[in-house]
KEKE-3310 file (N, C-alpha, C; in steps of 0.2 Angstrom, whole numbers, plus 5000, padded with zeros to 4 digits):
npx = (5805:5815:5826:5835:5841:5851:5862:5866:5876:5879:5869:5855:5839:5826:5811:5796:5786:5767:5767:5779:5797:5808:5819:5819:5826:5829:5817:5801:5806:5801:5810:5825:5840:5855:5864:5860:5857:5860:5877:5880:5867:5851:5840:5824:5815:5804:5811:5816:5806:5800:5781:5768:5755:5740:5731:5740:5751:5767:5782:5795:5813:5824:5842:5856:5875:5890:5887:5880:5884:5876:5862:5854:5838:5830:5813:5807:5794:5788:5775:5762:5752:5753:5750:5754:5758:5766:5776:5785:5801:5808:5816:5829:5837:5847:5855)
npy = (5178:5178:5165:5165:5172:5178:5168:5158:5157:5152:5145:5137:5134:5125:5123:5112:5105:5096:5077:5077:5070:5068:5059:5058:5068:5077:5075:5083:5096:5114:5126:5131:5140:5146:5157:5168:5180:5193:5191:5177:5173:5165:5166:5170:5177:5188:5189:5177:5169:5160:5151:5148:5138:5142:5133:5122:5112:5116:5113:5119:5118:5121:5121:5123:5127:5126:5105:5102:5113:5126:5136:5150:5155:5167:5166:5174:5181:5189:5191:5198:5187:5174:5158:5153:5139:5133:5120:5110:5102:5090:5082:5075:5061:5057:5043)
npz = (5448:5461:5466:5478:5491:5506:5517:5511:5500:5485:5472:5462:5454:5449:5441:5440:5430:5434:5433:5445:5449:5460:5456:5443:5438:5426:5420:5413:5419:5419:5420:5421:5431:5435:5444:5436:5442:5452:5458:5458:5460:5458:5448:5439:5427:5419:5404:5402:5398:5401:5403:5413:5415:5419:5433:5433:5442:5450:5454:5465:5466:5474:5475:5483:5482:5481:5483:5499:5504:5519:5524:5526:5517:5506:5496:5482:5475:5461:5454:5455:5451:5456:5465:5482:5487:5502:5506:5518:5518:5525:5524:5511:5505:5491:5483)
capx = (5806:5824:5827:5839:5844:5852:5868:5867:5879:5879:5862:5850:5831:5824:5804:5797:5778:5769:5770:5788:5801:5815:5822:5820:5825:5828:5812:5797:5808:5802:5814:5831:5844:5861:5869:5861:5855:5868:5882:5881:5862:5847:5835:5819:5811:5802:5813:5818:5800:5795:5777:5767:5748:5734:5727:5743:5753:5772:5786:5802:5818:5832:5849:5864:5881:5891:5882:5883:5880:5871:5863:5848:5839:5820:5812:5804:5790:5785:5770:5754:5746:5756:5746:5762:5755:5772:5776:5790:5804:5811:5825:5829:5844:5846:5860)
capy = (5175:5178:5160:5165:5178:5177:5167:5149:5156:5151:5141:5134:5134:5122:5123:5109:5104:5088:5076:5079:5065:5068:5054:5060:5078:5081:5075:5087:5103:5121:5131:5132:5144:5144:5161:5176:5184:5194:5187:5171:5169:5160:5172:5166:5182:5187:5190:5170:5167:5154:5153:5143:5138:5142:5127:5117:5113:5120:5111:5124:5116:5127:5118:5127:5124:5117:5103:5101:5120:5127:5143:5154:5156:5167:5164:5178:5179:5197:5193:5197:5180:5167:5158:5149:5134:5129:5112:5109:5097:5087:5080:5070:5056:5050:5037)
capz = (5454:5464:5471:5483:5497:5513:5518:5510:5497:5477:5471:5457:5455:5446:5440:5436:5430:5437:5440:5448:5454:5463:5456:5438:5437:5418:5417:5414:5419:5414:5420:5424:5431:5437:5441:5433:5445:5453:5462:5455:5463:5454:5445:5433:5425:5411:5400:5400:5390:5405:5402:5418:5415:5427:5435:5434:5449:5447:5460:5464:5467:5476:5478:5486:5476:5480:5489:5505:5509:5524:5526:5527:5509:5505:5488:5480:5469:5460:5453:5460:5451:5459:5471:5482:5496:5503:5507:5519:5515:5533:5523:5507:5504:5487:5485)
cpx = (5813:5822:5832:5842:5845:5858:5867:5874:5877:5872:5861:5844:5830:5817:5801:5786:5776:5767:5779:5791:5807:5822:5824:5821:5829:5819:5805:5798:5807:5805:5821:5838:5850:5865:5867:5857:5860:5872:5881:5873:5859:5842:5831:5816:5808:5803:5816:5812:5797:5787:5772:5758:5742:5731:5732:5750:5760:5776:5795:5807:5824:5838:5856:5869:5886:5887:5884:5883:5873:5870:5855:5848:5832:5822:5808:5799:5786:5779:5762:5749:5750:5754:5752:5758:5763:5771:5785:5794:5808:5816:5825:5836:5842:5853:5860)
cpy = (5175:5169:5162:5171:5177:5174:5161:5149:5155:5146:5140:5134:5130:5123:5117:5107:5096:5084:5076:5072:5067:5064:5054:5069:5078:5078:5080:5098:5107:5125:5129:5136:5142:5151:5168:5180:5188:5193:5179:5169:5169:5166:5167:5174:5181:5185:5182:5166:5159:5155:5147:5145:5138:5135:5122:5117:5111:5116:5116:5120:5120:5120:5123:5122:5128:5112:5100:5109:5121:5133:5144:5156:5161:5166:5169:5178:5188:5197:5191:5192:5175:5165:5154:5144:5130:5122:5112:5104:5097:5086:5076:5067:5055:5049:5034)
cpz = (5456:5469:5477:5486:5503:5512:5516:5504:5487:5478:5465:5457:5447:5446:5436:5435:5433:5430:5442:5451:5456:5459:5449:5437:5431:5417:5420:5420:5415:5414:5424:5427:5435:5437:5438:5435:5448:5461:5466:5459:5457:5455:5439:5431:5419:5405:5398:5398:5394:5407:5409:5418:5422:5428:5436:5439:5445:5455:5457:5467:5468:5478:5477:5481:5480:5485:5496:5508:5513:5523:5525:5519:5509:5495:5488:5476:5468:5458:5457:5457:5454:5464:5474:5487:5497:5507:5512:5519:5522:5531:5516:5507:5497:5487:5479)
residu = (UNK:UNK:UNK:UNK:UNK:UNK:UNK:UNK:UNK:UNK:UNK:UNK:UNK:UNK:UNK:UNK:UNK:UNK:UNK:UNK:UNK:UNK:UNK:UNK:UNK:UNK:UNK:UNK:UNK:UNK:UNK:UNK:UNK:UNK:UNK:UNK:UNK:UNK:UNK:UNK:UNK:UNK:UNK:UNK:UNK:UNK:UNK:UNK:UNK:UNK:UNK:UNK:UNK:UNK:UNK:UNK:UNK:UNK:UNK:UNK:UNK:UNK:UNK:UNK:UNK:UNK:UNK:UNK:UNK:UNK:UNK:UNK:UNK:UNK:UNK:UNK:UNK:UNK:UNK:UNK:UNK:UNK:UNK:UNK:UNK:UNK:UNK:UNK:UNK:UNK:UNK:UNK:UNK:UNK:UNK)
# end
């Protein structure tokens, strides 16, 4: 999975299994990257042994770096089992 292309700049991807909180994010994270994709973008592949069970619902997490960046991002996804239902996000604050 490339989390990022287009012009938002440097990023993250977070994967997390449920239930997910915003409010907790070290908790129940399966995947993490920061960077090794190339030129400094967020990549998850095989080779990183992130294993995601069928039937269980998977929340992706992109955050641009530094925060406070704007830009244009797609997420990619190579394999032909991934079934994806986007969900889109109006806005979040946390404080």
């Amino acid at each position: 999975m490339t989390a990022f292309q287009g012009t938002a700049g440097n990023s993250t991807i977070q994967v997390y299994c449920d239930p997910f909180d915003p409010l907790q994010p070290l908790n129940n994270v399966v995947a993490y990257d920061d960077d090794d994709g190339l030129n400094a973008l967020s990549i998850i592949t095989a080779a990183d042994g992130v294993t995601l069970q069928p039937g269980q619902t998977y929340y992706l997490v992109f955050s641009p770096f530094p925060p406070g960046e704007v830009g244009d991002f797609t997420i990619a996804f190579t394999s032909a089992t991934v079934q994806v239902v986007p969900v889109e996000l109006q806005g979040l604050t946390v404080e």
